[in-house]
C-alpha positions in Angstrom: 0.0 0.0 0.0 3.1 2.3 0.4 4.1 1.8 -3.0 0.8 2.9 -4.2 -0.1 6.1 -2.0 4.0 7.1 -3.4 2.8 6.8 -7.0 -0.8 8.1 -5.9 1.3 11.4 -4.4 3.4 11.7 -7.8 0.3 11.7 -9.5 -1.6 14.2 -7.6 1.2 16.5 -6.3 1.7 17.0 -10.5 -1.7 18.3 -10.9 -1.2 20.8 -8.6 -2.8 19.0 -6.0 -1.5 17.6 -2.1 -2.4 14.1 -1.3 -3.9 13.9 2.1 -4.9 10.7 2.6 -5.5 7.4 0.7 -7.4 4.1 2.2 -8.7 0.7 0.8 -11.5 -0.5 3.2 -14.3 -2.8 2.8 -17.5 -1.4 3.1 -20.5 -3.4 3.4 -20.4 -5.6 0.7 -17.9 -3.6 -1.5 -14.2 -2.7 -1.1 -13.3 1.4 -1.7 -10.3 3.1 -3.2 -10.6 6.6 -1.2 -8.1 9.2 -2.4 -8.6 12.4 0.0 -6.8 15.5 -1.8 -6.5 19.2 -0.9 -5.1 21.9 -2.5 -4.1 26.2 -1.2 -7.7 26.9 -1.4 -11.0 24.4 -1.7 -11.7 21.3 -3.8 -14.8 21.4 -5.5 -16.0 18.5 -7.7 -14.5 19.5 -10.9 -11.5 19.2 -8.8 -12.3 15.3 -7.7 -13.1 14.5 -11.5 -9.8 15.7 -13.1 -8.2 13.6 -10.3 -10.5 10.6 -10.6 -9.8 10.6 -14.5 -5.8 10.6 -14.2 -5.6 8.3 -10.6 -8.2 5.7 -12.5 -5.8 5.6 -15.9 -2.9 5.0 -13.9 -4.7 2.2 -11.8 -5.6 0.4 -15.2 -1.8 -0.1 -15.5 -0.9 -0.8 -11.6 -3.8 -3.2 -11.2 -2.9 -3.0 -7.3 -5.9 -5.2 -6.1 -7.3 -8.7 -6.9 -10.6 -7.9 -5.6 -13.2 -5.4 -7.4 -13.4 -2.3 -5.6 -14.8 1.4 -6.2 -12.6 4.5 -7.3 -13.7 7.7 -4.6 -11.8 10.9 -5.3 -13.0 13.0 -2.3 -11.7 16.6 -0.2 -10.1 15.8 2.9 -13.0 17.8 4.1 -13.7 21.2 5.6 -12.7 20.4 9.2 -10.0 18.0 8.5 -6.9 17.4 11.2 -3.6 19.2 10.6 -1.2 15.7 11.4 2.0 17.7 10.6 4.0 21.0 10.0 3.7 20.7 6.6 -0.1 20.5 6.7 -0.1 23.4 9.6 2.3 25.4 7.3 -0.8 25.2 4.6 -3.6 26.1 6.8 -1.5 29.7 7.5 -4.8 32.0 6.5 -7.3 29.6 7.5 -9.6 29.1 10.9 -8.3 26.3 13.0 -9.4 24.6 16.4 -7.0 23.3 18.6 -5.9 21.0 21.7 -3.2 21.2 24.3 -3.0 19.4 27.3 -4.0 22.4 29.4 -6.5 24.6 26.8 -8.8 23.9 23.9 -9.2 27.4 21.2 -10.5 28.4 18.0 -9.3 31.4 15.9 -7.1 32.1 12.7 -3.6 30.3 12.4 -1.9 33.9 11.6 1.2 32.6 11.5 3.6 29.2 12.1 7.4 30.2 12.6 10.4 28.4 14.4 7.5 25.8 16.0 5.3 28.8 17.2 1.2 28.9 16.2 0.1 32.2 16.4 -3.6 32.0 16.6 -5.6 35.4 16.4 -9.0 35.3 18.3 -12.3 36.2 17.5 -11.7 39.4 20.1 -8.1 40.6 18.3 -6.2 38.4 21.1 -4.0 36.7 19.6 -2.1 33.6 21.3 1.3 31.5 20.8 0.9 28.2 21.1 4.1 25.8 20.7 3.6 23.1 18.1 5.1 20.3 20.5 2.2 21.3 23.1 -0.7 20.6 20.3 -2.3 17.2 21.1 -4.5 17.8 18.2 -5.2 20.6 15.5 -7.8 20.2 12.8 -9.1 23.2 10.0 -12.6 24.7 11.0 -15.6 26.4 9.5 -17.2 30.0 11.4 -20.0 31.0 11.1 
């Protein structure tokens, strides 16, 4: 399965894309192919479809499974965890909810330099928040 998200990654990362996240599960009755991508702004379903077209060629050649399974292009989704710097380094801009072992806060991720979050509250405060204190970190929507 390594081998494949690698070659999934080549793929998408050359459309202009980031992979996020790729699983094979069984689901009821059927198995599922999920690629999860994201990109600097939103994915929309155009988006899933020009990825879907390219990711399905390519498995016509790998043939990865011996089983039948379904092909699901998806967003890694509006409130989707951060699971490393890189990730955090991409959500700069965007709202974000976080955990450390002693607070849980919302705001914008202003800024993520040297291992410091900056994280700019709803009321202007802002707050610095070390990366190796997050437990968890994950996008979020406001409304």
């Amino acid at each position: 399965m390594e081998k494949l998200k690698s070659r999934l990654k080549e793929i998408v990362e050359a459309l202009n894309y980031y992979l996020y996240d790729v699983t094979y599960e069984k689901e009821g009755n059927d198995f599922v192919l999920r690629v999860m991508i994201e990109n600097d702004t939103y994915i929309d379903i155009d988006d899933c479809i020009k990825v879907s077209k390219v990711v399905s060629d390519e498995l016509d050649v790998l043939d990865p499974f011996k089983d039948p399974y379904n092909l699901e292009v998806t967003s890694a989704g509006a409130e989707h965890e951060l699971r490393n710097s890189d990730e955090i380094k991409r959500a700069v801009g965007l709202n974000v909810y976080l955990e450390t072992p002693e607070q849980k806060m919302d705001g914008k991720l202003e800024k993520f330099k040297d291992g410091i979050l900056t994280i700019k509250h709803k009321n202007k405060r802002k707050t610095e928040v070390n990366y190796i204190d997050v437990s968890y970190i994950r996008t979020a929507i406001v409304f």
